[in-house]
Structures are given as C-alpha cells and as structure tokens.
C-alpha positions as CSV (number, residue, x, y, z in Angstrom):
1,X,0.0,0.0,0.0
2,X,3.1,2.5,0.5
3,X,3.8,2.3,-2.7
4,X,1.0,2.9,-4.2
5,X,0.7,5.8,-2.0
6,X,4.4,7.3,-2.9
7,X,3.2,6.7,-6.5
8,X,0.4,8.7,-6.0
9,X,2.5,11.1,-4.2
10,X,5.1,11.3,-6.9
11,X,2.7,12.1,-9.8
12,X,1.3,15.1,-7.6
13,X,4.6,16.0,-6.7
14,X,6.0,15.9,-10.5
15,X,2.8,17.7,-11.6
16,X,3.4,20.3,-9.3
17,X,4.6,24.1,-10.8
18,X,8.3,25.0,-10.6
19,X,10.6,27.5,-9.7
20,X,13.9,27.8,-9.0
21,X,15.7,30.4,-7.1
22,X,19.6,31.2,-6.0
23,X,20.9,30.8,-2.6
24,X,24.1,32.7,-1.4
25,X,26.8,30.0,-0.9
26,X,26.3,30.0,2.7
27,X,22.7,29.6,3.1
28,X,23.3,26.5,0.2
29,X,26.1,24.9,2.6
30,X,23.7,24.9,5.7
31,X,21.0,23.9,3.1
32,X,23.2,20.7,2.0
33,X,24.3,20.1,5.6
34,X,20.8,20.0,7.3
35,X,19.6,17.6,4.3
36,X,22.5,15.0,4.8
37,X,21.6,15.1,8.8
38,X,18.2,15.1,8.6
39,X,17.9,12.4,5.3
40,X,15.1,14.8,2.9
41,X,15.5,16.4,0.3
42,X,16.1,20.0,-0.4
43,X,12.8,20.0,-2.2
44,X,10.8,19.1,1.3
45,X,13.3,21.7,2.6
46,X,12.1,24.5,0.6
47,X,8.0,23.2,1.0
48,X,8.1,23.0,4.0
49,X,10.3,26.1,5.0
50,X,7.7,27.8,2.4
51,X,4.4,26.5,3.7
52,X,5.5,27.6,7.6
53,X,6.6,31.3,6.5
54,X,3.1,32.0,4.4
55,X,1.4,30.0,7.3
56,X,-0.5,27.0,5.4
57,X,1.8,24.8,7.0
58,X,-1.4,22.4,8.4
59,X,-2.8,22.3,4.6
60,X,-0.6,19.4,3.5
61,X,-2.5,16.1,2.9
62,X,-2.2,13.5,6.6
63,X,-1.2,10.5,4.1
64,X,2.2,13.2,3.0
65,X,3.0,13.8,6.1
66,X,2.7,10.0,7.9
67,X,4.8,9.2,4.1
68,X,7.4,11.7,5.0
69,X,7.7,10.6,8.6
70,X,8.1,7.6,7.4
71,X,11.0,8.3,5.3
72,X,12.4,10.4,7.8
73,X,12.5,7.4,10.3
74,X,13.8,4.8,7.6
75,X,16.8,6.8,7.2
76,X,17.9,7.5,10.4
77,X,17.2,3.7,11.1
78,X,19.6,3.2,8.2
79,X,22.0,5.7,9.8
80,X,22.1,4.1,13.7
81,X,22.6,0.4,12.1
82,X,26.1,1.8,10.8
C-alpha cells in the first residue's frame, strides 16, 4: 500500500509548478548540511520552510505527512545500524 501511496505522491509531486531560485553559498552549505543530517531532500526543505513562513503549514494532505515521517525514520534507522 506504500507504494502505491508514494506513487500517488510522486505524480502530484511531479505535476506540481516549478521554480527555482539562487541561494548565497552559505545559506546552500547549511542547506546541504541539514539535508544529509536530517535524510530529505532540499525539495521538502524549501515546502516546508515555504508553507511555515506564508502560514498553510497544516494544509498538507495527513497520508504526505505520515509518508514523510516515514521516510524520515527509515533513514535514520539506516544511519544508527552503521
């Protein structure tokens, strides 16, 4: 059923608008630093970073945030068996 649901996910997710915007070096080294530690991606970075500052931070779907949760706690599982 996970899978299903990260398909479902992904399609929304690669549906989605774009934009892309530059980050001084600093800001992208503490950027790359706090996505290696916390195992996301920059992408959920920026949502969420996004969604908290215009406050809409509760609109995102339950099933994306128990998927991300999810993901979050595979990899630090994967980190703590090393």
């Amino acid at each position: 059923m996970n899978v299903l649901l990260y398909s479902l996910e992904l399609i929304t997710v690669m549906a989605s608008p774009q934009f892309s915007v530059r980050l001084p070096q600093e800001l992208d080294e503490r950027l790359n630093a706090y996505v290696k530690q916390a195992g996301i991606t920059k992408t959920k970075v920026m949502l969420d970073a996004l969604a908290h500052y215009l406050g809409c931070a509760d609109d995102v779907p339950l099933i994306r945030r128990v998927m991300e949760l999810e993901e979050r706690m595979a990899a630090l599982e994967a980190k703590s068996e090393k």
